[in-house]
DSSP file (Angstrom, degrees, kcal/mol; ACC not computed):
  #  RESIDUE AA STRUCTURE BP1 BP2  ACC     N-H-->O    O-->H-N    N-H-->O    O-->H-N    TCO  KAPPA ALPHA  PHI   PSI    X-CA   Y-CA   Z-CA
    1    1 A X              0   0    0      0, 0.0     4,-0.1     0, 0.0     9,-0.0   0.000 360.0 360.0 360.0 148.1  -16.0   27.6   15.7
    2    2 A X        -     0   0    0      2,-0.2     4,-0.1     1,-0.1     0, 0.0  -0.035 360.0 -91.5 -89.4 177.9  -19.4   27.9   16.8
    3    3 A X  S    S+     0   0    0      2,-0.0     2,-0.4     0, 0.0    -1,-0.1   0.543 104.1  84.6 -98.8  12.9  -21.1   25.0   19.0
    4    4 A X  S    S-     0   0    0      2,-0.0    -2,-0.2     0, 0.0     2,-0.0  -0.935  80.4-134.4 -46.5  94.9  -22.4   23.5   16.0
    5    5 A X        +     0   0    0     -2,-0.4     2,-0.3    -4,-0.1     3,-0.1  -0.531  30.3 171.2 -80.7 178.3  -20.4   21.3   14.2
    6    6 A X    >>  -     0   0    0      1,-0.1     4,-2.5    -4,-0.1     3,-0.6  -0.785  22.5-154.6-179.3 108.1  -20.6   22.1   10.8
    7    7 A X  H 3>>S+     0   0    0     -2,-0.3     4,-1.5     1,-0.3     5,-0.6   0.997  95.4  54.2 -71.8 -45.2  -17.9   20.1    8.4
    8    8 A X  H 345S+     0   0    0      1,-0.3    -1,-0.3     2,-0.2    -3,-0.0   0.756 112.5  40.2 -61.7 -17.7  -18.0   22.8    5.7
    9    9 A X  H <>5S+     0   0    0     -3,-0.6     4,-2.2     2,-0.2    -1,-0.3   0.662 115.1  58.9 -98.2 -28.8  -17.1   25.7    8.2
   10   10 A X  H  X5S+     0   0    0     -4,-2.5     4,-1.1    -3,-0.4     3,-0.4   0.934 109.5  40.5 -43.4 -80.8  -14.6   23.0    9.8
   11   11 A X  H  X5S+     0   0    0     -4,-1.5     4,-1.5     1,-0.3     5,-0.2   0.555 111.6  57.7 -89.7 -22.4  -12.9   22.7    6.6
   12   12 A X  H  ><S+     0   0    0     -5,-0.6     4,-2.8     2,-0.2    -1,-0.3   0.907 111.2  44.5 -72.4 -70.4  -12.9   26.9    5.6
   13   13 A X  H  X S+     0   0    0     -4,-2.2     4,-1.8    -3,-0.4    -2,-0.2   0.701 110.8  53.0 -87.2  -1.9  -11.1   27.7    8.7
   14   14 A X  H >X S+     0   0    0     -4,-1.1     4,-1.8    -5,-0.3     3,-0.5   0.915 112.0  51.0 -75.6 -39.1   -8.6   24.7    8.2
   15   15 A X  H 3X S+     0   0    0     -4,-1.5     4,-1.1     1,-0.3    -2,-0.2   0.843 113.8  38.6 -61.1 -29.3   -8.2   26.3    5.1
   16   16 A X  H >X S+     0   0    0     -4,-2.8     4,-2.0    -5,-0.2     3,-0.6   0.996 116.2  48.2 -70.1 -55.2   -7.6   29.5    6.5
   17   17 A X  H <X S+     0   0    0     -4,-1.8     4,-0.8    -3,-0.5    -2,-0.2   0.605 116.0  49.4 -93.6  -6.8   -5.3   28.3    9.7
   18   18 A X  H 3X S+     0   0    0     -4,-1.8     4,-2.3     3,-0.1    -1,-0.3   0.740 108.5  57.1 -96.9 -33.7   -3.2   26.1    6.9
   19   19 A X  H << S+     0   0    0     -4,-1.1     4,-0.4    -3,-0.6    -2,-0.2   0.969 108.5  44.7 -41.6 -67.0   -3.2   29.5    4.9
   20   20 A X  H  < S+     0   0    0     -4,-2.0     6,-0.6     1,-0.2    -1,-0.2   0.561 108.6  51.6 -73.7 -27.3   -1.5   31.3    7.7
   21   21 A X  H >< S+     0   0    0     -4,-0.8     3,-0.8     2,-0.1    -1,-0.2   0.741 105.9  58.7 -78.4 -28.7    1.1   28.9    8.7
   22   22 A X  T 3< S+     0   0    0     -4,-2.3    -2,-0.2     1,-0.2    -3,-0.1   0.649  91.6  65.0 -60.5 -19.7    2.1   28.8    5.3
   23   23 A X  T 3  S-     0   0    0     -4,-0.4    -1,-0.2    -5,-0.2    -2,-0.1   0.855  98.7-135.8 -81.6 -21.5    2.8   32.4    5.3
   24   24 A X    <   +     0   0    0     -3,-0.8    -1,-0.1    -4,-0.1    -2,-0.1   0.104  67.6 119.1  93.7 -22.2    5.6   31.8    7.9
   25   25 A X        +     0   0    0     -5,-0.1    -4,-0.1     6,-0.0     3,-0.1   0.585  37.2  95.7  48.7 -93.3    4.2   35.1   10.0
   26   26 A X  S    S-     0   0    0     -6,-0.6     2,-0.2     1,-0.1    -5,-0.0   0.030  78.0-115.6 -75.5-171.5    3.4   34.3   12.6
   27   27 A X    >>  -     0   0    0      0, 0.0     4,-2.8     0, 0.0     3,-2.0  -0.595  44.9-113.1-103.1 148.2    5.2   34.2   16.1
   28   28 A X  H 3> S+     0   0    0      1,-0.4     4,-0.9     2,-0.2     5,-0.1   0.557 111.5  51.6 -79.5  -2.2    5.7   30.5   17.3
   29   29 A X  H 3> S+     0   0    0      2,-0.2     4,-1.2     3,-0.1    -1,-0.4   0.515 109.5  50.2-103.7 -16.4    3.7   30.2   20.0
   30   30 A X  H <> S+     0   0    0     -3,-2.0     4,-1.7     2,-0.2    -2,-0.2   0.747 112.3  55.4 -99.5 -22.3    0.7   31.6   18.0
   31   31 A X  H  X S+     0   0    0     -4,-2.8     4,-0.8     2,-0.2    -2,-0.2   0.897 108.9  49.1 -35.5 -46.9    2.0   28.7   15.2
   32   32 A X  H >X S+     0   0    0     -4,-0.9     3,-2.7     2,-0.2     4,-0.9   0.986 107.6  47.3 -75.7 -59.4    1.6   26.3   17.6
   33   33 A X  H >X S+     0   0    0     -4,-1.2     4,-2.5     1,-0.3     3,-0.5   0.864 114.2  49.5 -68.8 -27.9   -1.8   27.1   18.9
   34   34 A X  H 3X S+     0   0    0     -4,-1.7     4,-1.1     2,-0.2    -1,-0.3   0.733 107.5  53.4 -65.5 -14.3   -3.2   27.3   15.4
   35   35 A X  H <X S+     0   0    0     -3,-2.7     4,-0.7    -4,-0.8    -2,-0.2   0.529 108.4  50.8-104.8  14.0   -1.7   24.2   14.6
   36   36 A X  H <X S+     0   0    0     -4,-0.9     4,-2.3    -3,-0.5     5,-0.4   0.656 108.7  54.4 -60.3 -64.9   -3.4   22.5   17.7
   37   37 A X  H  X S+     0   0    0     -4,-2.5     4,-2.2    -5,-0.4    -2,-0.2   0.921 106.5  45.8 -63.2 -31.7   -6.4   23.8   16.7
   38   38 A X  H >X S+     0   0    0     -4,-1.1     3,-1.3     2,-0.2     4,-0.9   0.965 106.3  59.1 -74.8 -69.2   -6.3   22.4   13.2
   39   39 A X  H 3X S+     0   0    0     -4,-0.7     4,-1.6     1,-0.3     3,-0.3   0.711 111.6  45.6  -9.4 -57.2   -5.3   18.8   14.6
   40   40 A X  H >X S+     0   0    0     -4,-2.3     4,-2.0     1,-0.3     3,-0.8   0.987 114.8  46.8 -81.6 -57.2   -8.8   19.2   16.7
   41   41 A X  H <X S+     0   0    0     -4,-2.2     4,-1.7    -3,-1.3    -2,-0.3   0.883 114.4  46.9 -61.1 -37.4  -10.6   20.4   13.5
   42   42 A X  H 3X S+     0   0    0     -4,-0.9     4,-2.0    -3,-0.3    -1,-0.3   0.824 113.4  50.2 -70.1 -31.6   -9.0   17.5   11.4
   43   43 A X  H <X S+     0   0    0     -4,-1.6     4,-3.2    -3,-0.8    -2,-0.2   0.983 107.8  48.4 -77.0 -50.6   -9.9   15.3   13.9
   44   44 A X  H  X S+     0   0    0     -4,-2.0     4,-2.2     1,-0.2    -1,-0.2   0.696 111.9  54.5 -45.1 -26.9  -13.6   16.3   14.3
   45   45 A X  H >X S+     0   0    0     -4,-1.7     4,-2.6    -5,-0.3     3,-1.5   0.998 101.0  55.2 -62.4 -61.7  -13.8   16.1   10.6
   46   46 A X  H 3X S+     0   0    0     -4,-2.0     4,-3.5     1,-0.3     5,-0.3   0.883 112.0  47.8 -13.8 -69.1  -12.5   12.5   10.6
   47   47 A X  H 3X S+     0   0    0     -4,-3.2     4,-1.8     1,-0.2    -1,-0.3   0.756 106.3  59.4 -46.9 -41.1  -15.4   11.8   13.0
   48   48 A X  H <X S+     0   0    0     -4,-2.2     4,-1.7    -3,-1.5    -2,-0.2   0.869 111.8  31.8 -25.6 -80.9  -17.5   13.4   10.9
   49   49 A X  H >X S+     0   0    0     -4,-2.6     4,-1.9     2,-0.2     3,-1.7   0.959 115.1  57.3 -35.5 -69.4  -17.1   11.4    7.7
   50   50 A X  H 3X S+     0   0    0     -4,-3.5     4,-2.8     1,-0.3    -1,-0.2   0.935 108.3  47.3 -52.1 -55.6  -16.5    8.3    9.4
   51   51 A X  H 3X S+     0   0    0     -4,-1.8     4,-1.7    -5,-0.3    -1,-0.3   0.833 115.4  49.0 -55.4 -22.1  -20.0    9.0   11.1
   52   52 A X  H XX S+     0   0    0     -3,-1.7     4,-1.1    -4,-1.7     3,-1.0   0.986 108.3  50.0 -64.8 -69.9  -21.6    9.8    7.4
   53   53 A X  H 3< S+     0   0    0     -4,-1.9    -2,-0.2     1,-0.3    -3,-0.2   0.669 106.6  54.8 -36.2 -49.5  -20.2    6.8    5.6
   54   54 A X  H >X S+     0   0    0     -4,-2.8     4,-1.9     2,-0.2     3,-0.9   0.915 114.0  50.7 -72.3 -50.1  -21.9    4.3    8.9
   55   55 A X  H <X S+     0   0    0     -4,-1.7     4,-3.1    -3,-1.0    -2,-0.2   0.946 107.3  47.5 -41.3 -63.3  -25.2    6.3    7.7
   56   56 A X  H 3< S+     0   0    0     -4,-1.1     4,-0.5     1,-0.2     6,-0.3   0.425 113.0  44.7 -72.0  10.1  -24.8    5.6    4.1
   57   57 A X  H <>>S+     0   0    0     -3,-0.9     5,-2.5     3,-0.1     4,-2.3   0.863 116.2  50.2-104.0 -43.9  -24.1    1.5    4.5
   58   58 A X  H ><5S+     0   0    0     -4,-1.9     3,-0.6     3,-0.2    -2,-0.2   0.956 118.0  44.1 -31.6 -80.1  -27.4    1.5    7.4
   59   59 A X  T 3<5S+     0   0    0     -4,-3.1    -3,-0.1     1,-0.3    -2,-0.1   0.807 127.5  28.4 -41.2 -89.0  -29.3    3.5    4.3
   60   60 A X  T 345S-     0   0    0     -4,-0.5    -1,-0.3     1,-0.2    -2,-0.2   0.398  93.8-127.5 -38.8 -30.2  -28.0    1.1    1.6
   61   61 A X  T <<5 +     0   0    0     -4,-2.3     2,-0.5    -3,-0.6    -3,-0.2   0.816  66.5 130.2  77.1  35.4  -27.5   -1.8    3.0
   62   62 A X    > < +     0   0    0     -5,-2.5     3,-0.9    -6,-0.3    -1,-0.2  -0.875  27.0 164.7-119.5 103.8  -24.1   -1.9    1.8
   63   63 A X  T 3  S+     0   0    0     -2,-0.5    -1,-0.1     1,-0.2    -5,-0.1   0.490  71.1  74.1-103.6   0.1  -21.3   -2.5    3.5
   64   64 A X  T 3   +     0   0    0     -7,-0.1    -1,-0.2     2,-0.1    -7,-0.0   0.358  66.5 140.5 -84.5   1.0  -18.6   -3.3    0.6
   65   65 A X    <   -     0   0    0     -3,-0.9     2,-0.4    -9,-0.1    -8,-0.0  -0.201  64.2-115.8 -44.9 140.0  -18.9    0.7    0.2
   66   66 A X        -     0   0    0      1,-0.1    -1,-0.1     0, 0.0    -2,-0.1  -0.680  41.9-115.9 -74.1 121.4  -15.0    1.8   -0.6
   67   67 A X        -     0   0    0     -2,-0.4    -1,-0.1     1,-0.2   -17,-0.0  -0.313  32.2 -89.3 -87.5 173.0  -14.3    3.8    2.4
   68   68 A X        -     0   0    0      1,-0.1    -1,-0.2     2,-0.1     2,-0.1   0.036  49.9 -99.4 -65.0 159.7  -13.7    7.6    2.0
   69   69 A X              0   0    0      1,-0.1    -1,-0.1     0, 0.0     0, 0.0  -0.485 360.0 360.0 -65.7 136.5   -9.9    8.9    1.5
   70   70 A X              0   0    0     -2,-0.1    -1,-0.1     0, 0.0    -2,-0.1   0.497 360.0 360.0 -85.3 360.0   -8.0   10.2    3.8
């Protein structure tokens, strides 16, 4: 991932690295390190969101917003 964060490219290459465990493939030690690396991508996302959502109640002045799904 580039040194950007960028949720939408986050959320392509989970889709890819959930894609690729699913195919059952791989060798386990390259399972594992893609499924480290999605745990870090999931997490940054999290942050992500969480950091949008704080925008939009500051914007709105709303803090009874429902917060997003996990």
């Amino acid at each position: 991932m580039s040194d950007k964060f960028s949720l939408e490219n986050a959320m392509s290459e989970l889709d890819t690295i959930v894609r690729q465990l699913e195919s059952g493939e791989l060798p386990l030690d390259d399972a594992m390190a893609l499924f480290e690396k999605g745990q870090q991508l999931v997490k940054q996302c999290q942050t992500d969101l969480d950091q949008k959502e704080l925008r939009i109640q500051q914007i709105t002045g709303d803090d009874t917003l429902a917060p997003f799904e996990r």
